[in-house]
C-alpha positions as CSV (number, residue, x, y, z in Angstrom):
1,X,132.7,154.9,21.5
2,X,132.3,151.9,23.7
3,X,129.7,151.4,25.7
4,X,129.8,149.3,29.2
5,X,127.3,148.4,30.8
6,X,124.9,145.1,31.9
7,X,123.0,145.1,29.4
8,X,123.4,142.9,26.3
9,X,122.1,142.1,22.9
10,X,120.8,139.0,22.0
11,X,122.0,137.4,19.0
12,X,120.0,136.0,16.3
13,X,120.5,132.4,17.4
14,X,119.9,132.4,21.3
15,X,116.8,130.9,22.1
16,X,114.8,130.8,25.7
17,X,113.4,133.2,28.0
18,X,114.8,136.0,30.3
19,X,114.2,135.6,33.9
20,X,111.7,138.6,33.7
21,X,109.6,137.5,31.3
22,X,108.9,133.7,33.3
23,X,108.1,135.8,36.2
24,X,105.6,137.7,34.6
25,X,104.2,134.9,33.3
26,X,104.5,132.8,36.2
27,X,102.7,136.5,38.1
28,X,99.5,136.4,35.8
29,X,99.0,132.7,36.2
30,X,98.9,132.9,39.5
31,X,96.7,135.5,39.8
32,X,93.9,133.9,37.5
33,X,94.4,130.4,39.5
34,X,93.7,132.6,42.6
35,X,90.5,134.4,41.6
36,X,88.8,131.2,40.2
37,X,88.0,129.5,43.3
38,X,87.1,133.8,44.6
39,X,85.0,133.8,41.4
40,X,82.9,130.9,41.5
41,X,82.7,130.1,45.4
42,X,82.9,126.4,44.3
43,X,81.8,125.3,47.9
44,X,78.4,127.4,47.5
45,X,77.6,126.5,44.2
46,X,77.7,122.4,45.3
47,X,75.3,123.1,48.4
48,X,72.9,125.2,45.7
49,X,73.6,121.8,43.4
50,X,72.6,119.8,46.3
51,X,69.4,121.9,47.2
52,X,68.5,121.9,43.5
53,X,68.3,117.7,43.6
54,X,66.7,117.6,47.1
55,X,64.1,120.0,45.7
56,X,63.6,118.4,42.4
57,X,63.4,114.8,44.2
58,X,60.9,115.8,47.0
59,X,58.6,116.9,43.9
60,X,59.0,114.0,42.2
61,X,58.3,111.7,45.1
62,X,55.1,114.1,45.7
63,X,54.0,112.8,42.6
64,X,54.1,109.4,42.7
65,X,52.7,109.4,46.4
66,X,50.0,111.1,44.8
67,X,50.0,108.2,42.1
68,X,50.3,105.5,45.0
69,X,47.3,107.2,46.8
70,X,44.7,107.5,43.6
71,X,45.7,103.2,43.5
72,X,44.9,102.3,47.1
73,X,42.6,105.6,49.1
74,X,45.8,106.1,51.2
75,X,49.7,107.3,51.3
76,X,52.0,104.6,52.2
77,X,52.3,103.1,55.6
78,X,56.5,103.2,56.9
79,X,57.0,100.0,56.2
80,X,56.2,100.4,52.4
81,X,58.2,103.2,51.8
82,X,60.7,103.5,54.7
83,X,64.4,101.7,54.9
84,X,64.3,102.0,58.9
85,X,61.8,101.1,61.4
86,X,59.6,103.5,63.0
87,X,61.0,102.7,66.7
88,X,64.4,104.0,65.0
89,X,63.0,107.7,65.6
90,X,60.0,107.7,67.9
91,X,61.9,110.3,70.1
92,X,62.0,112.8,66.4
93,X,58.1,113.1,65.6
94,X,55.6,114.6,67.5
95,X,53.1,112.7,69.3
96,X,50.5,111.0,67.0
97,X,52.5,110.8,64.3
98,X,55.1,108.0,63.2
99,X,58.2,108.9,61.5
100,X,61.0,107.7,58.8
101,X,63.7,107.9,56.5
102,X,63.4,107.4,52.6
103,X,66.4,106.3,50.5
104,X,66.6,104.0,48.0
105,X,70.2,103.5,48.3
106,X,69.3,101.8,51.5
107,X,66.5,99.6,50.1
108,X,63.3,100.2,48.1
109,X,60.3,98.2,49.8
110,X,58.1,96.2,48.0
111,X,54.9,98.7,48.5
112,X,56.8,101.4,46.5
113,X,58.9,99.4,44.0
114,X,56.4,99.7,41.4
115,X,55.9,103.2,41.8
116,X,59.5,104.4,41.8
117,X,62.6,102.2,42.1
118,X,65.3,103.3,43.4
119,X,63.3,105.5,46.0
120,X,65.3,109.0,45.4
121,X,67.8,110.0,48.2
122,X,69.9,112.9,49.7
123,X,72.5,113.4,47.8
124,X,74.6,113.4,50.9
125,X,72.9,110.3,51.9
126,X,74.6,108.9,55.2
127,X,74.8,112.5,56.9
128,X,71.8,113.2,55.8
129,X,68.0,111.4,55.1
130,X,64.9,112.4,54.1
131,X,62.4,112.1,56.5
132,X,58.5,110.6,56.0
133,X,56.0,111.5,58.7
134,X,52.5,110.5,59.1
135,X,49.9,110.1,61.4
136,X,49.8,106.7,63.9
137,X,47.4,104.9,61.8
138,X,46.5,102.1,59.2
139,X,45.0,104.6,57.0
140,X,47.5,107.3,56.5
141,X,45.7,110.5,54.7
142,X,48.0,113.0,54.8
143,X,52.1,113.0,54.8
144,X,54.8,115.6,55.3
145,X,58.5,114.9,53.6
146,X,60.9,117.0,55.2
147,X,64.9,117.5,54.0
148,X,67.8,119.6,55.4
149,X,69.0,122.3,52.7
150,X,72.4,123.9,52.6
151,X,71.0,127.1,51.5
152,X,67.6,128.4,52.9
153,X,65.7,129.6,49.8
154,X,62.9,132.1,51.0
155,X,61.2,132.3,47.8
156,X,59.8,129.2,48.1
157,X,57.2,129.5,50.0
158,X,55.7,127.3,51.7
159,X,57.9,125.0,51.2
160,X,61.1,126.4,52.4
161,X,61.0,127.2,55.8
162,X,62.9,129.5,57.2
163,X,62.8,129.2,60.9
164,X,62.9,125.7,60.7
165,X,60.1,123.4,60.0
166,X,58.9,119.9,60.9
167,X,60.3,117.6,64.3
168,X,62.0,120.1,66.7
169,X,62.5,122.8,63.9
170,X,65.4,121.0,62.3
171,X,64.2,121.2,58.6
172,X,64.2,123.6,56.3
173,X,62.2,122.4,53.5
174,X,59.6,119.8,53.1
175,X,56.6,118.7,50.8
176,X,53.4,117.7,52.0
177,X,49.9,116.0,50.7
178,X,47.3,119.1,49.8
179,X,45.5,118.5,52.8
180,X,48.2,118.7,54.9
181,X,50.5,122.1,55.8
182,X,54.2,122.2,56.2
183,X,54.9,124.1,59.6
């Protein structure tokens, strides 16, 4: 007996794929490409990348100001660490206090060349600085080094500050000399 129908046999000799089976392929390919970027939340895991180095620099620069201050009884005056003048942000700081940014990508002065060269920077450096501040005189005793993070961290107490810290609340992390407080 015949039999009609639409299916058919493939012979021993025909090679390729059926339509079905590329879109089933195709299907699960898709689906995997799709959940990656669901998965990993690649935008959150480059801000916690970026925290991570802003971190990790402010703690290294904390120890060679220390370094810079057992050499000369002081921290460094703006223009010895700084790549902008002070007049630059006098409208950021509080009153008393002088402020500036650090980045190394802009220049390393003199003052701090031996003790770190390149000075570190933001790793979004040119949206984003870090900023020195200390008090209005030739002596500096203390300093505060404040940086933006993508992602508050509020284990990190007391450095991470999670209403906002330093000039007009804007920071949310910072570093300071052991004298001085972060608030």
């Amino acid at each position: 007996m015949k039999q009609y129908g639409l299916t058919r046999q493939r012979s021993e000799n025909e090679d390729g794929f059926s339509l079905l089976e590329l879109l089933i392929v195709i299907s699960i390919i898709s689906i995997v490409l799709v959940s990656i970027p669901i998965t990993f939340n690649f935008r959150t895991q480059v801000d916690k990348g970026y925290d991570v180095t802003r971190k990790k620099d402010l703690n290294f620069l904390s120890t060679r100001l220390e370094e810079f201050y057992s050499d000369h009884t002081r921290y460094p005056k703006p223009d010895e660490i700084c790549h902008n003048e002070t007049a630059e942000l006098e409208d950021v700081c509080d009153s008393g206090s002088v402020c500036c940014n650090i980045c190394g990508k802009a220049s390393t002065p003199a003052g701090m060349a031996s003790y770190v060269n390149p000075l570190p920077c933001d790793p979004q450096y040119s949206t984003r600085d870090y900023l020195y501040e200390i008090l209005n005189n030739d002596n500096p005793q203390s300093y505060k080094i404040y940086s933006h993070i993508s992602l508050p961290d509020i284990n990190a107490f007391p450095a991470s500050c999670v209403d906002g810290c330093g000039p007009d609340n804007q920071y949310y992390f910072g570093i300071s000399s052991s004298n001085k407080v972060i608030d």
